[in-house]
C-alpha positions in Angstrom: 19.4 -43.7 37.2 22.0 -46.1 38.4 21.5 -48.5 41.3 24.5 -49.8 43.2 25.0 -51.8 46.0 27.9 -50.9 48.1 29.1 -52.1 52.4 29.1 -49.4 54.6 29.6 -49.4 59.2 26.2 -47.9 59.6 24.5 -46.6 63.0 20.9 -47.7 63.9 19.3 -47.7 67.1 22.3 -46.8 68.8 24.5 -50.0 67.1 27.1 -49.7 64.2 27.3 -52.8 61.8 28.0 -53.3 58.8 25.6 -53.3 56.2 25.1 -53.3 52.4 23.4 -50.2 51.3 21.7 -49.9 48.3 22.1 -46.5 46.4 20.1 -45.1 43.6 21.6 -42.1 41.6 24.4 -41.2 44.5 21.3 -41.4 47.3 21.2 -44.0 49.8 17.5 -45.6 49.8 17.5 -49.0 51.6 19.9 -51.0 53.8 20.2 -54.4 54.9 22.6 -55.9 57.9 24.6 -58.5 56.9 23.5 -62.0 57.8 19.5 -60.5 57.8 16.6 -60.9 55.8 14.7 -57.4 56.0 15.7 -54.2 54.1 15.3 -50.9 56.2 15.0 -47.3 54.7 18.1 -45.1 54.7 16.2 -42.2 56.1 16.3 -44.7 59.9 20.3 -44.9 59.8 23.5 -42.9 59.5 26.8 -43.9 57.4 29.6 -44.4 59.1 32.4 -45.4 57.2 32.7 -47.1 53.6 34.0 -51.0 53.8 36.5 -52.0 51.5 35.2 -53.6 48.4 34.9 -57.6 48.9 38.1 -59.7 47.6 37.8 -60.0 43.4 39.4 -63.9 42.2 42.9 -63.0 40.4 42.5 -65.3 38.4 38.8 -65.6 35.9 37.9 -68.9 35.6 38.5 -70.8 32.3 35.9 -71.6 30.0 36.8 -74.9 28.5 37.3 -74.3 24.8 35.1 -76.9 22.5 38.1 -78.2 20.8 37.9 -80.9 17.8 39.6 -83.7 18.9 43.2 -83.7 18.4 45.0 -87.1 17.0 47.4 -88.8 19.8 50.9 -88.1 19.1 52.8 -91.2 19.1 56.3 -89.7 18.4 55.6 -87.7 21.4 55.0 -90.6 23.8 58.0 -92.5 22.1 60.0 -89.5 23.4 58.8 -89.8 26.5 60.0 -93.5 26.9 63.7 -92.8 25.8 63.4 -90.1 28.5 62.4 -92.1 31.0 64.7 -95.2 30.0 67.7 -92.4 29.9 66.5 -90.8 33.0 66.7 -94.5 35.0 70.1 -95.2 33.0 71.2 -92.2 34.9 70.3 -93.3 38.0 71.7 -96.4 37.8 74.8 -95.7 36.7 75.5 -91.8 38.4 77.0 -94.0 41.5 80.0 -95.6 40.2 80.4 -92.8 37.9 80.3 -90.6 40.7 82.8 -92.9 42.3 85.4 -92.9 39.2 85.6 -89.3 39.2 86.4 -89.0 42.7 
């Protein structure tokens, strides 16, 4: 048989709170209130109303992949400097450039 666990507004004693109720084949045998320790027999409470299922992450988490070490990529990081000494030759000179085409 298949057990499941699934939140549920149930009544007991006169109060309604929500619970998780454990079922077994369809049939509700235990509950427990949230934020309590003790379980308490179905047969002592009514269900109310199903709660929606709690909030699933969008996104899994990422197992790191064990990866060899790659070798560094020099020609990359030699791009990187011409872009950066371009990117601050822009910058200095975008004013009076700016200022001739005006």
């Amino acid at each position: 048989m298949n057990e499941r666990t699934e939140y549920w507004w149930v009544r007991h004693d006169s109060e309604i709170q929500p619970a998780e109720v454990g079922f077994v084949g369809g049939i509700p045998v235990h509950f427990r209130f949230i934020g309590t320790a003790g379980r308490v027999q179905a047969e002592a409470a009514e269900l109310i109303e199903r709660l929606p299922a709690p909030p699933v992450p969008i996104f899994k988490p990422q197992v790191p992949a064990a990866a060899a070490p790659s070798k560094p990529q020099k020609s990359g990081s030699l791009l990187w400097f011409i872009g950066i000494l371009l990117l601050i030759f822009v910058v200095q000179c975008s004013g009076p450039i700016f200022d001739a085409i005006k």
